[in-house]
N, C-alpha and C positions, 0 to 999 in steps of 0.2 A: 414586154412585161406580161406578166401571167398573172392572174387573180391575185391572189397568196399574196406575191409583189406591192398590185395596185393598194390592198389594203394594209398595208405596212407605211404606207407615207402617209396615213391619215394619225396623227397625235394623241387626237382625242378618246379615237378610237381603244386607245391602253387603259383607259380611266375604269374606273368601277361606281357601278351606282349602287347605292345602300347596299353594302360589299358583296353584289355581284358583279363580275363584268358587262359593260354595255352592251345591250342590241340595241342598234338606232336604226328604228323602221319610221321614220318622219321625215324623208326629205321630199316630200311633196311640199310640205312647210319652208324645209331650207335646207339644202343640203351642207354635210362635211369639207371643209375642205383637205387638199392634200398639203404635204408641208411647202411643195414647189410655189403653191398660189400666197400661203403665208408668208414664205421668204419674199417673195416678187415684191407683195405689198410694203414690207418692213425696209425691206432693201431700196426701195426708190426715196422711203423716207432719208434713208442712210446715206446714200452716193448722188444723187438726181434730185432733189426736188425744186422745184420754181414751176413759175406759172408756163402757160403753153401758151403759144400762138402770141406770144409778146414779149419783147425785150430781147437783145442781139445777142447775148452774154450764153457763154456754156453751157450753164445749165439750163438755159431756159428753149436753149437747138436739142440737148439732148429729151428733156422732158417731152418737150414738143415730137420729137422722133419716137420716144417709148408712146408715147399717146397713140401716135396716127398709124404706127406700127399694131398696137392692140385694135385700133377699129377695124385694118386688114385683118387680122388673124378672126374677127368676130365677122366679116363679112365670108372670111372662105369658110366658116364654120355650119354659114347658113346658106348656102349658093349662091350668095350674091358675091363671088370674086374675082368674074368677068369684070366687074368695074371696077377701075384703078384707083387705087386709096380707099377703097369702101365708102364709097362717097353715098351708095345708098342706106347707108347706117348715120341713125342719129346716136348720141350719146343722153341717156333720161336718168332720172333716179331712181327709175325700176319698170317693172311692166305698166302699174297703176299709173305712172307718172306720164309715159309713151300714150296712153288711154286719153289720159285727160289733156293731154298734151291736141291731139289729135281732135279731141269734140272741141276743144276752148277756139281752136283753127277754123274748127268749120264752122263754130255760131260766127266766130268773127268773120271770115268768106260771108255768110248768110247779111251781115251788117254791113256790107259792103267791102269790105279790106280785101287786098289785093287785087283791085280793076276785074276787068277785062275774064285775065288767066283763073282768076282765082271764082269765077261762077260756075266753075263743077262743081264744088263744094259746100255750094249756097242751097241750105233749105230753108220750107217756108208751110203754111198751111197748106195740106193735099200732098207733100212730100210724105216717104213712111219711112223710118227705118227699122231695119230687123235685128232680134240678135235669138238666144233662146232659153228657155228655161234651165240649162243646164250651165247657164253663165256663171262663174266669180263673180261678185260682187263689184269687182274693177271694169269688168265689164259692163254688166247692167246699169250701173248707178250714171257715170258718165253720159251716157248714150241715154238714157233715159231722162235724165236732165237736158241734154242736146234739145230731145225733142220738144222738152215744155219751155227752151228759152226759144225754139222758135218757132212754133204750132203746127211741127210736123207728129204723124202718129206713129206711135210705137208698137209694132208688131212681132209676134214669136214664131218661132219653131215649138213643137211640141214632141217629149219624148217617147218611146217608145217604152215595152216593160221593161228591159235592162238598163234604161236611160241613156241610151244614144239616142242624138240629135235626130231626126225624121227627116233624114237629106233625100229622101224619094218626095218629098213634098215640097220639093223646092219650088217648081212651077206654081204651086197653089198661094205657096205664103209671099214669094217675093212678085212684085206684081207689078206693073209700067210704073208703078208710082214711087213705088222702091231705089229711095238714094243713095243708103248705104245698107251694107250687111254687116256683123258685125259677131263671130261665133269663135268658141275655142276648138283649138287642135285637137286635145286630148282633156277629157274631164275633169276636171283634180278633185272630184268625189266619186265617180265611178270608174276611172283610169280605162273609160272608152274612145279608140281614136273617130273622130270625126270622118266620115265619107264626105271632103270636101269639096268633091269634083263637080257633083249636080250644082250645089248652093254658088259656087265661081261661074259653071257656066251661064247658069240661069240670071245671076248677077250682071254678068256685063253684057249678056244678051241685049239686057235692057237696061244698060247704061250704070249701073250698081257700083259704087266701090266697095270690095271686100276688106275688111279690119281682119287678122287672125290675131288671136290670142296663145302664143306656143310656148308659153312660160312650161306647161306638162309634157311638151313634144322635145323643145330641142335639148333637152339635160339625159332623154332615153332615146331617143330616135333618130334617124340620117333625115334632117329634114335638108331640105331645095325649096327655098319660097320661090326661085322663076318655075319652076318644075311645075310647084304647086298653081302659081299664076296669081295667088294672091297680090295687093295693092298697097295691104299694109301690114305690117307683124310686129308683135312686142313679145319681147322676153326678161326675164331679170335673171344677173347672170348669179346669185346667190342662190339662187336652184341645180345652178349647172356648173356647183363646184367654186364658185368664184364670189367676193366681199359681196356685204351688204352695200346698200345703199347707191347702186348702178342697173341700170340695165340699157335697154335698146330699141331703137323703134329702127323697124328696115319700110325702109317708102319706095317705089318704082322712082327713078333717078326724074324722068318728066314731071310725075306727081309733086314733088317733094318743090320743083321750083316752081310750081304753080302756089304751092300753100300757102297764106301768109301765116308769119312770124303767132306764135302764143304766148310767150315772153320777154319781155325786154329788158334790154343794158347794156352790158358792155360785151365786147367782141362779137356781135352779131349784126354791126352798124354797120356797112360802108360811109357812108356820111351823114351827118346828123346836121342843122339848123336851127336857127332860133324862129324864122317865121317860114319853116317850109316839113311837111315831112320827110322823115327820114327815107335813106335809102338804104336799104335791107344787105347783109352778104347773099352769097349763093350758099344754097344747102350742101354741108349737115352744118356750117357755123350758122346760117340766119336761125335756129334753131337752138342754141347750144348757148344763152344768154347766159353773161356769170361765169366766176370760177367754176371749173368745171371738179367733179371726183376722180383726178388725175391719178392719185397711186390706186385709186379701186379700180380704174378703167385699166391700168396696165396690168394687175394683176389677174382681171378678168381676160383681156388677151390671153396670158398663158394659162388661163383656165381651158379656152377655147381650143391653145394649140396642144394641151395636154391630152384633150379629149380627142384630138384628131391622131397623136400618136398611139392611142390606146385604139383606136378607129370604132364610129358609133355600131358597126355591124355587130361588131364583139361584144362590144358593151348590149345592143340589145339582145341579142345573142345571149350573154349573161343573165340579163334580168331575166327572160320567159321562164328557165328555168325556176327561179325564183318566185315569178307569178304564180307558176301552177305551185307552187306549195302550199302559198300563200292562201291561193283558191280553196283550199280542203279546209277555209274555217266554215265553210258553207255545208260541209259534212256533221261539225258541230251540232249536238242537239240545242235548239233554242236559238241559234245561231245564223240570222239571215244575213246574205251580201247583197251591196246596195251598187247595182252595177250587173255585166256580164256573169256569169258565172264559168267561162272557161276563157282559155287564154287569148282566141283570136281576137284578133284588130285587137289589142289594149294592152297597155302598161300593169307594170308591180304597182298597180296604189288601190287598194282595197278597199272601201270602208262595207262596213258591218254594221251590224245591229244585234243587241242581246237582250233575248225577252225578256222582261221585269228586272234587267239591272239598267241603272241609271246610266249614260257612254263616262260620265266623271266617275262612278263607281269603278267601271269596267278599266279604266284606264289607270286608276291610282295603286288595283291591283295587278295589274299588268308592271306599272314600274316598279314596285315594291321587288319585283323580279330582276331589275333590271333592263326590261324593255321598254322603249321611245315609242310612244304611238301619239296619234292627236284626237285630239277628244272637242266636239262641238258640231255647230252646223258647217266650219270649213269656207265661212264667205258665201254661201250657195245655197242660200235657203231656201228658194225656187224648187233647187230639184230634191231636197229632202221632204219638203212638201207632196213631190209628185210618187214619192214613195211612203207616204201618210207618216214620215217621221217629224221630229223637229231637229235633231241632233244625232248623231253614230260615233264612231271609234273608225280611225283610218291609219291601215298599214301602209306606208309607204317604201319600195328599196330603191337602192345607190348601185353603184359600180361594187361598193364596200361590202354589200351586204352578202352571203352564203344560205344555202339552202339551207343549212343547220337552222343559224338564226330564224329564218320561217318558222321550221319545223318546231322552234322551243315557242313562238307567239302560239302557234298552233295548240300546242299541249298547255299551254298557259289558260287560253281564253275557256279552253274544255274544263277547267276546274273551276269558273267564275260563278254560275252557275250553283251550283254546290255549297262554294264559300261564303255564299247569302241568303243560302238556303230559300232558293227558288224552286 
């Protein structure tokens, strides 16, 4: 497939906003999907549906099969494919979900649950966890919470001017005391990829489990979480082309059966009693309590294997160009970028700042154009603070997107300006 192609199976993309044609520069929010991912969903409604992992009946061998079929195609997506069935992939309701999935584990670990296995995971006063001011909101809140349900303290990273994470301070911030880390891949307000290599070593050096957050990384970049060595990752796969309402936590296949359980009910039981506790499945079902989002999971599989057909080299390949276009709104008079200003180490996701216009202002004129941008603080109030804003405008691109498109946010945001008479 060739560009031209990829963006021809996007539907939406025909539509016209206030009778322009759309530019949609917001998939840091959520991306487009392709028609393949919409049929997959609609279609399993159509041919396949029943529950998984219960009942002997056809549809319920096949559902079950398109399920654990999409968890493989999501584990070779993310280097975890050496493991058979993708057994190091959970199924969550999205990044945020994989987050609190994981702190809700360890305060229970910390309260004893799970014996023995599960005291890596146990914190307590004098424990610290780290994450860092360039965090989502998905990230910090959880883990920040973690720490005051159980009196460990919470410690950061701090940004530099472009607002990358400060991973040459790894040594200094993560310290013997340090039980978890807890940072994202790639920015989703300054679209800078993390140097994660110091923060992992210095990590398990001293015994640290690392959390990634690559909800920004794996919809633009060839990620490898064993490459990487990370311990834990969450993604949502509605950024990476694929429905709402799912995403994924990947756990080191040892970790993941040490955890205990953060939800309960059904199919996550081996045997249950009336005066004894239960006895938990082996992960990813101890984990996976409840009907699960069967037709999102399997269309997000072929989200996954869509993107492996397109191969991520190409796709990021695609976007740099994109980026540097994108970068020339930093040429703009009045016009700062909140982030990198050139293309190395980082993703197409901009955001900006325009002197004396409101980001609501800047953005309602922006769509009146036809152009998709997001307008606010982004989840991420931390690091707008560290750049003395409270809110910006962020350009985000897709597979979909064309350097044309750039080019017309570009000449767009150059007349805001003007049309407010600043």
């Amino acid at each position: 497939m060739d560009f031209e192609d990829i963006r021809d199976q996007f539907p939406i993309l025909q539509r016209q906003v206030h009778g322009r044609p759309l530019v949609y520069l917001d998939s840091a929010a959520t991306a487009q999907k392709p028609e393949c991912v919409v049929d997959a969903e609609s279609g399993f409604y159509r041919s396949i549906n029943a529950g998984v992992h219960r009942g002997a009946h056809e549809l319920a061998a096949l559902s079950t099969m398109a399920f654990e079929e999409a968890r493989a195609s999501m584990a070779a997506l993310v280097g975890a494919e050496s493991r058979e069935g993708g057994e190091e992939i959970v199924v969550t309701s999205g990044a945020t979900g994989g987050l609190n999935l994981l702190a809700t584990a360890f305060s229970n670990a910390s309260q004893g649950a799970g014996g023995a296995a599960a005291r890596r995971f146990a914190l307590g006063p004098g424990d610290e966890i780290v994450v860092s001011k360039a965090e989502h909101h998905s990230v910090l809140l959880p883990f920040q919470e973690l720490a005051a349900r159980t009196g460990a303290t919470l410690r950061w990273f701090d940004l530099d001017d472009e607002g990358r994470i400060r991973s040459d301070m790894a040594d200094e911030v993560i310290t013997e005391r340090t039980r978890v880390v807890a940072v994202t891949h790639v920015g989703n307000v300054t679209g800078a990829i993390t140097d994660v290599a110091p923060i992992v070593r210095r990590a398990h050096e001293v015994g640290a489990l690392v959390v990634l957050d690559a909800c920004q990384s794996v919809p633009h970049l060839a990620v490898d979480f064993h490459a990487l060595d990370v311990d834990f990752a969450v993604w949502s796969a509605h950024k990476m082309y694929g429905p709402t309402g799912v995403g994924f936590l990947y756990g080191r296949r040892e970790l993941l059966e040490a955890l205990p359980p953060a939800s309960f009910g059904g199919s996550m039981v081996e045997l249950a009693w009336m005066d004894r506790p239960a006895q938990y499945m082996a992960p990813p079902a101890r984990f996976e309590a409840g009907t699960q989002p069967v037709a999102q999971v399997v269309a997000a599989g072929v989200a996954a294997r869509w993107m492996m057909e397109i191969g991520l080299d190409r796709i990021e390949a695609h976007e740099r160009a994109i980026t540097a276009e994108l970068l020339r709104l930093g040429d703009v008079d009045g016009v700062r970028i909140l982030g990198p200003k050139d293309a190395r180490d980082r993703i197409g996701t901009v955001a900006f700042d325009v002197a004396g216009v409101h980001p609501h202002d800047v953005g309602q004129f922006v769509d009146a154009q036809g152009i998709a941008i997001r307008v606010g603080h982004h989840c991420a109030q931390p690091v707008h603070r560290h750049f003395g804003v409270y809110a910006s405008n962020r350009a985000s691109s897709g597979v979909y997107n064309t350097v044309d498109e750039a080019r017309a946010l570009v000449e767009t945001v150059g007349k805001v300006r003007g049309f407010f008479k600043v």
